[in-house]
C-alpha positions in Angstrom: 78.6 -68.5 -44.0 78.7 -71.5 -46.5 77.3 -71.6 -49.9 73.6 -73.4 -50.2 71.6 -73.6 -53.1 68.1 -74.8 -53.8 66.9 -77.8 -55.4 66.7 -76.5 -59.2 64.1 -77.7 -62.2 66.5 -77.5 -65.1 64.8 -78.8 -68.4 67.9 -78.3 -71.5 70.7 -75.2 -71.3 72.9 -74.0 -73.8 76.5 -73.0 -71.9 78.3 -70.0 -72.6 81.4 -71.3 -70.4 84.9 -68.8 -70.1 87.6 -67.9 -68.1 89.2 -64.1 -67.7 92.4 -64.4 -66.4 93.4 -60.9 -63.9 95.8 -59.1 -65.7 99.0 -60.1 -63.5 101.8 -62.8 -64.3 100.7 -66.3 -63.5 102.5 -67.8 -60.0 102.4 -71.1 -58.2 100.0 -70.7 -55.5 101.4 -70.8 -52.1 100.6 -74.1 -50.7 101.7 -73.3 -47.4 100.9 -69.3 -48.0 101.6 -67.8 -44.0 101.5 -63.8 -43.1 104.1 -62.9 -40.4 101.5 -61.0 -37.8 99.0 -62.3 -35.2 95.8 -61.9 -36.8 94.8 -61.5 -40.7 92.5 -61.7 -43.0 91.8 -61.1 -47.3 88.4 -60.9 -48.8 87.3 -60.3 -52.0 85.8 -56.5 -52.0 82.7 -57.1 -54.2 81.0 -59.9 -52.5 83.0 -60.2 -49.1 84.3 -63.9 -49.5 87.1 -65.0 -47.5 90.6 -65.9 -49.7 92.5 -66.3 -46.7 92.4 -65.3 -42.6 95.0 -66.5 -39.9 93.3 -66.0 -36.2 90.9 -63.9 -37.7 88.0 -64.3 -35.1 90.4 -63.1 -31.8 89.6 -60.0 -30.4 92.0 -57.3 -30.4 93.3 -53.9 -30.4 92.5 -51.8 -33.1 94.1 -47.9 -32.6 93.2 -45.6 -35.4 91.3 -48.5 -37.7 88.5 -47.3 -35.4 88.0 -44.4 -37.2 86.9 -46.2 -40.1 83.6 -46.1 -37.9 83.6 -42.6 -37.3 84.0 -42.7 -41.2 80.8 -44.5 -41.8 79.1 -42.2 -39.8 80.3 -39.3 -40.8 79.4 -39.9 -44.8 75.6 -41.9 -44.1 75.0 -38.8 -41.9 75.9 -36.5 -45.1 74.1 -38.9 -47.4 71.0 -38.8 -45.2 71.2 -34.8 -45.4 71.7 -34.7 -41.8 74.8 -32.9 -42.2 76.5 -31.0 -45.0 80.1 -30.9 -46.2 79.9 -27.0 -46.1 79.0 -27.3 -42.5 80.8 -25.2 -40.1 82.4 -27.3 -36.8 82.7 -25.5 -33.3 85.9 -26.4 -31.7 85.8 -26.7 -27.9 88.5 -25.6 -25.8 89.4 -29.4 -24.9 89.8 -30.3 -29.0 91.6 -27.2 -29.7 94.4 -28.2 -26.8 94.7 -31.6 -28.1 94.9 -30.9 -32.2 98.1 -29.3 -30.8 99.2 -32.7 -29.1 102.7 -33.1 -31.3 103.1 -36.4 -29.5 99.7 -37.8 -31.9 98.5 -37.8 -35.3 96.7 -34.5 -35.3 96.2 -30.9 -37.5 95.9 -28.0 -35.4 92.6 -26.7 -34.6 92.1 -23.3 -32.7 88.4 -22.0 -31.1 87.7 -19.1 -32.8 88.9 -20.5 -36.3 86.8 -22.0 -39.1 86.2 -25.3 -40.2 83.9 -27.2 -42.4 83.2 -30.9 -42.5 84.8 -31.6 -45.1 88.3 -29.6 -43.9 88.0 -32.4 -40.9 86.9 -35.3 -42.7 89.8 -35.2 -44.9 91.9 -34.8 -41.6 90.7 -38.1 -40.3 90.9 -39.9 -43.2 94.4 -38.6 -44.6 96.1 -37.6 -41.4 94.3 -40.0 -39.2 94.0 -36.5 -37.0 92.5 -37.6 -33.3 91.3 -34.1 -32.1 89.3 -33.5 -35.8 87.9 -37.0 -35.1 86.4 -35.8 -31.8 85.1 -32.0 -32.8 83.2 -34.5 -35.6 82.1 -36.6 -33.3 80.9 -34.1 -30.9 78.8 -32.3 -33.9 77.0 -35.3 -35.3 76.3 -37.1 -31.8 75.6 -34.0 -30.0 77.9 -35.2 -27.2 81.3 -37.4 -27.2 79.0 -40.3 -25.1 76.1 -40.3 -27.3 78.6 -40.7 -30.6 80.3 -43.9 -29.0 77.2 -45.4 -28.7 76.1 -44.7 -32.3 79.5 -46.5 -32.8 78.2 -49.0 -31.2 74.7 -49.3 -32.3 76.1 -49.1 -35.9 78.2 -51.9 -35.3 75.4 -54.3 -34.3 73.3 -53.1 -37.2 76.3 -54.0 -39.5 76.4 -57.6 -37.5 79.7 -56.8 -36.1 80.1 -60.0 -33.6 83.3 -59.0 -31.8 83.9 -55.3 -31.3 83.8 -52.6 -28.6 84.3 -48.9 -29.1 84.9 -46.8 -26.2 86.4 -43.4 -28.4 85.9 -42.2 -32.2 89.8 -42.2 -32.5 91.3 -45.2 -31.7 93.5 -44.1 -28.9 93.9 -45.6 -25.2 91.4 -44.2 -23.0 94.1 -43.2 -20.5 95.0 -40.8 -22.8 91.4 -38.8 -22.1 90.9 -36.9 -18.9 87.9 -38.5 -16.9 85.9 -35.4 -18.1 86.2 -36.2 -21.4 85.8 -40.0 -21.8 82.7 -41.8 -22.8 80.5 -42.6 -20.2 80.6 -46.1 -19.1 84.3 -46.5 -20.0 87.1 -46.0 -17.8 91.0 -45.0 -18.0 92.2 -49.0 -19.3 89.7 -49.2 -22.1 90.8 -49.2 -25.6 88.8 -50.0 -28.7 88.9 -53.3 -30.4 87.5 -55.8 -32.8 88.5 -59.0 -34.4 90.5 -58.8 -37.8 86.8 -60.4 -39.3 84.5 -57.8 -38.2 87.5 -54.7 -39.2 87.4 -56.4 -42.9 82.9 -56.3 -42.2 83.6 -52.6 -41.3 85.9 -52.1 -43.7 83.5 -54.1 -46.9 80.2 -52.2 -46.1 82.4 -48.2 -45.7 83.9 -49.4 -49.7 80.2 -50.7 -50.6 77.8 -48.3 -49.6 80.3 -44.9 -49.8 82.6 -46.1 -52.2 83.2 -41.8 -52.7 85.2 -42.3 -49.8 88.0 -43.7 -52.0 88.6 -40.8 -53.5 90.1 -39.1 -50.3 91.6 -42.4 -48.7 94.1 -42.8 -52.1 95.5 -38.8 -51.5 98.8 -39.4 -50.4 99.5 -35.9 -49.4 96.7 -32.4 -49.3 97.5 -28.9 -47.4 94.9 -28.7 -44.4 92.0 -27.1 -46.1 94.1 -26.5 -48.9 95.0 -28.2 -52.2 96.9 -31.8 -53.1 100.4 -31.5 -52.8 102.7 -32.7 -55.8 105.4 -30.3 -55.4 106.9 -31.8 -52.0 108.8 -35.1 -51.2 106.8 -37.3 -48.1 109.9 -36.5 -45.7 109.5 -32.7 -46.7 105.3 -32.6 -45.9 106.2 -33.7 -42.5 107.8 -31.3 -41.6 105.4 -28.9 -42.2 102.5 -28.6 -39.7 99.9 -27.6 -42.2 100.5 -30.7 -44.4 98.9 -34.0 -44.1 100.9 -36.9 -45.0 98.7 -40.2 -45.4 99.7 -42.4 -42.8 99.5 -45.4 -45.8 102.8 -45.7 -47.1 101.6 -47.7 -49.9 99.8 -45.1 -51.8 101.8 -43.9 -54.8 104.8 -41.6 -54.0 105.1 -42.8 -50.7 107.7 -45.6 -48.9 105.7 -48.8 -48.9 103.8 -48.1 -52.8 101.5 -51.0 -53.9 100.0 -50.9 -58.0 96.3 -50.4 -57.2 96.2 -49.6 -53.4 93.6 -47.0 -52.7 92.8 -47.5 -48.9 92.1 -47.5 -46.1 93.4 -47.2 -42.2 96.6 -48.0 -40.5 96.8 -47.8 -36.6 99.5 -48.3 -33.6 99.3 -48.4 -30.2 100.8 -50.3 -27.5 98.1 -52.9 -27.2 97.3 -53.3 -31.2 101.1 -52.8 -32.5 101.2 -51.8 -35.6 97.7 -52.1 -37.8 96.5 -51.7 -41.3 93.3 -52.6 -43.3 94.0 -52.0 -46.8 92.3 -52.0 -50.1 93.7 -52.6 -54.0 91.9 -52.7 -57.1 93.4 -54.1 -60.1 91.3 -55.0 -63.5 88.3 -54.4 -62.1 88.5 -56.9 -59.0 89.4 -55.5 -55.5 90.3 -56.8 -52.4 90.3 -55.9 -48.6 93.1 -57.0 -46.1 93.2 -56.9 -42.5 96.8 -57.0 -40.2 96.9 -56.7 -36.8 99.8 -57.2 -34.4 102.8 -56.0 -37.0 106.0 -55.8 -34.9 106.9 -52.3 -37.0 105.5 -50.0 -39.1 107.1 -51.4 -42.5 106.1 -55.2 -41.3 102.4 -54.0 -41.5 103.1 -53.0 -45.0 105.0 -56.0 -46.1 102.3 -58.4 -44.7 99.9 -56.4 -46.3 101.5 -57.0 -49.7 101.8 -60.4 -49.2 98.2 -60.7 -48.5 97.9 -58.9 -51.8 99.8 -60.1 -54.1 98.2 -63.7 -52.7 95.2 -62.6 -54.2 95.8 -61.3 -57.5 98.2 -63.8 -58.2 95.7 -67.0 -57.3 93.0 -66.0 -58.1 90.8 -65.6 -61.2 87.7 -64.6 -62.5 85.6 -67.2 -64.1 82.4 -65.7 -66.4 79.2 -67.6 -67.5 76.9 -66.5 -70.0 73.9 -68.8 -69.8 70.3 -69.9 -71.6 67.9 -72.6 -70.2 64.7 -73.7 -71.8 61.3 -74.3 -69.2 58.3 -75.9 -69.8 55.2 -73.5 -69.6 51.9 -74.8 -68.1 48.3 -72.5 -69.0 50.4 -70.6 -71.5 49.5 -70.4 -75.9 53.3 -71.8 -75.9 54.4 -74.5 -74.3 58.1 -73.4 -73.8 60.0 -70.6 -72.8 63.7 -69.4 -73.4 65.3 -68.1 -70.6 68.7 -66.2 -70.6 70.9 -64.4 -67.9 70.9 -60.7 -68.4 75.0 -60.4 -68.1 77.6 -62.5 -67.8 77.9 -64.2 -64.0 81.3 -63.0 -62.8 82.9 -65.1 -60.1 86.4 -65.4 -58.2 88.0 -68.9 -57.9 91.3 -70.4 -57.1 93.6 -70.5 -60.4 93.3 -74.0 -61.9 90.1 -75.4 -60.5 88.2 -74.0 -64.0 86.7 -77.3 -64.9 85.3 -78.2 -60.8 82.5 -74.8 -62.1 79.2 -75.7 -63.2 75.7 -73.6 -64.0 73.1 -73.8 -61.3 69.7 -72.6 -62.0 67.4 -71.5 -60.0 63.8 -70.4 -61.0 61.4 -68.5 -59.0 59.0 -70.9 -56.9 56.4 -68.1 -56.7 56.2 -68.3 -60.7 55.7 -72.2 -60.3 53.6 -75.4 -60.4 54.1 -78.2 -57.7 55.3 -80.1 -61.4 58.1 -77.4 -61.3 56.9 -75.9 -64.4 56.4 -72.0 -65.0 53.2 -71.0 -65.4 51.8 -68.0 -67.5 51.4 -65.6 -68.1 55.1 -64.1 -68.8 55.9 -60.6 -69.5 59.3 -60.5 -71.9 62.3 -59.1 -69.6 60.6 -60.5 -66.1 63.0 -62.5 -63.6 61.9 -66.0 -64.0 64.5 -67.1 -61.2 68.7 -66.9 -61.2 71.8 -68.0 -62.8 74.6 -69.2 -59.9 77.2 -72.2 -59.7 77.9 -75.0 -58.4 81.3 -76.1 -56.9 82.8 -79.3 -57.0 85.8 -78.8 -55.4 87.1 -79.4 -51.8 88.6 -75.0 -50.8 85.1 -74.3 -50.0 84.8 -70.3 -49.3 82.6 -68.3 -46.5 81.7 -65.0 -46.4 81.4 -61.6 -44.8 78.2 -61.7 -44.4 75.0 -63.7 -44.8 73.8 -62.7 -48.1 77.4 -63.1 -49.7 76.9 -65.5 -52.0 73.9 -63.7 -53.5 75.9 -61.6 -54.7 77.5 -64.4 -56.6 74.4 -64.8 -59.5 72.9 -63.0 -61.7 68.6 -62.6 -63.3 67.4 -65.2 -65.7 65.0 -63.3 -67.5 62.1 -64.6 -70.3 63.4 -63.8 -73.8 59.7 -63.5 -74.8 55.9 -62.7 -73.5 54.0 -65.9 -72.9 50.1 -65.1 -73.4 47.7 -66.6 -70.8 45.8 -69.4 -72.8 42.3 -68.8 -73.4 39.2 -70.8 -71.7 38.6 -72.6 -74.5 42.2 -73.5 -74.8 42.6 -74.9 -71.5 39.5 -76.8 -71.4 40.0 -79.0 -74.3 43.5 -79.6 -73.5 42.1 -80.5 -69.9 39.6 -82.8 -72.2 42.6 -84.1 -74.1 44.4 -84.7 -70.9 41.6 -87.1 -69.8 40.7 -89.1 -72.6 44.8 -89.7 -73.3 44.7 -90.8 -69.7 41.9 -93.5 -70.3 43.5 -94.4 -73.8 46.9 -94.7 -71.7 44.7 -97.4 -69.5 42.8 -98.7 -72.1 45.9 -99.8 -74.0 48.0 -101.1 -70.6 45.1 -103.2 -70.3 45.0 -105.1 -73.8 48.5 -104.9 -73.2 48.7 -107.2 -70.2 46.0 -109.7 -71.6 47.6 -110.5 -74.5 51.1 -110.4 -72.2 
């Protein structure tokens, strides 16, 4: 969605106006900037605006970025107390068969073993493991067909626009016996999404459980054990009861990337190789979406690219700002307005000077003359601090509230008392007789003219 603004009553401001450059060497921007994969996308993290996307809008296969969803799920269902992390997960006899599928991403379950939620979340997010993604799925749904359609129904709620989940893992649905599948799917289904609504998914999971971070950055943990430090990637595995991140671009591992703390790679013979990824640097993060890699280290690469496009052309620009109203029914007849922090905005590298403030006061707190009317409590939002752009690289965003996220409260410096009766009627009286005196004098005026 494009940026719209207001009309705005702006009396005087006094400008605050800076630039923080990212803490990165400067490069040319890429004029002709390309990724090497079908479908792509980068986004700012904070506020979901769109640097960059190639065939971003095409819907295709996803693999294991699907259980990104069963993610979401899984921690609004802890935060809403309707489960816990100490929670014990039965294993059926189907789960406990495929956790010992060698051929897939898995960590062995067996039946009459213990297993919390958190033991099996970490599986799915470190080890991408399919059967823990199911015995999950199976708790919090109550049954494999009633969790795909809260996959579903989540996805709507989120306004997903192109997306269809027929599993919790990712995998081909031929891959499921018929007695285990989803009802309503059948044996050539497979999950997918467009690389937009992955980087949606992915921008409200880092939003609203940004905890999750903290167990998508592990590059290697025991299975319900500790982190491991003491073992090289090609040593965990080979052993059974250690999870290797399937990211190769967390620290220690093939692929590392300065900052990269997430988030879900995929493959299967319909999506190729897949990655959403995420990388904080000075404060500012960013989300990238690949889809379609020919090989596991292309997904990788192009997700560097995608990267190092950001923090390399793109800067934060900060306003501090203070505007001065006009106050109608008030003992003062001004107010001082200020923003209550600095508004913090991305922009292309260079374009510095195509920035202005944009104001935007409350109409609720107005007169149709556009003036604020008392009284005004000190600290109370009298309206918003944004920008305006003058440039031509016009951004969108995730969603349709982006850009609010793109301003910041004006609030009154001071309390403006309510006038008294007495107050308001003589300047009401005042009002009048400068009106006829106004006449009065435009008259003898345009005799004597």
């Amino acid at each position: 969605m494009e940026k719209y603004y207001k009309k705005i009553i702006a009396l005087s401001f006094v400008i605050l106006f800076f630039i923080t450059s990212l803490s990165f060497s400067p490069k040319t921007i890429l004029a002709n900037f390309d990724v090497g994969v079908n479908s792509a996308i980068l986004v700012e993290g904070k506020t979901g605006k769109v640097l960059y996307e190639k065939n971003a809008d095409i819907e295709l296969g996803i693999a294991s970025m699907s259980k990104m969803m069963t993610e979401y799920l899984i921690l609004e269902a802890i935060s809403e107390q309707r489960l816990r992390w100490d929670q014990n997960v039965p294993i059926s006899p189907w789960v406990a068969r495929l956790s010992h599928d060698e051929a897939g991403s898995n960590v062995f379950l067996e039946v009459d073993s213990s297993y919390t939620v958190k033991d099996l979340y970490e599986a799915v997010a470190i080890e991408s493991a399919n059967a823990a993604t199911i015995a999950l799925a199976e708790l919090l749904g109550g049954s494999y067909t009633s969790f795909v359609r809260l996959m579903n129904d989540k996805a709507e709620e989120l306004n997903l626009e192109k997306f269809k989940f027929v599993n919790s893992t990712g995998l081909p649905n031929r891959m499921y016996n018929a007695e285990n599948r989803a009802e309503g799917t059948t044996s050539e289904d497979e999950n997918r999404m467009s690389a937009r609504d992955t980087a949606r998914l992915a921008y409200h999971l880092v939003n609203d459980f940004p905890e999750l971070l903290e167990t998508s950055k592990i590059p290697m943990k025991n299975f319900q054990g500790n982190i491991v430090t003491d073992k090289t990637w090609m040593q965990c595995k080979e052993d059974w009861t250690c999870m290797k991140n399937w990211n190769d671009m967390l620290p220690g591992l093939p692929n590392f990337y300065e900052g990269l703390d997430g988030l879900k790679t995929g493959y299967t013979v319909l999506a190729k190789y897949t990655f959403t990824g995420t990388a904080e640097r000075s404060g500012t993060r960013f989300i990238s979406v690949v889809m379609g890699a020919e090989s596991i280290e292309m997904r990788f690469i192009e997700t560097a690219k995608l990267m190092d496009y950001g923090f390399n052309n793109f800067d934060k620009l900060n306003m501090q700002e203070s505007l001065e109203v006009s106050v109608v029914k008030g003992k003062e007849k001004e107010l001082m307005v200020s923003s209550v922090e600095p508004l913090s905005f991305l922009i292309r590298r260079g374009e510095e000077e195509l920035y202005t403030p944009y104001f935007e006061l409350d109409s609720n707190l107005l007169d149709e003359d556009g003036n604020v009317i008392a009284p005004i409590e000190k600290d109370q939002v009298i309206g918003w601090l944004s920008y305006e752009y003058k440039g031509e690289n016009t951004f969108s965003y995730l969603t349709e509230d982006g850009y609010t996220k793109e301003r910041v409260p004006l609030l009154a410096n001071h309390t403006v008392e309510k006038a008294g009766w007495f107050s308001l009627t003589m300047r009401s009286i005042g009002g009048f007789f400068s009106g006829i005196w106004t006449s009065v004098a435009d008259g003898v005026k345009g005799i004597f003219s």
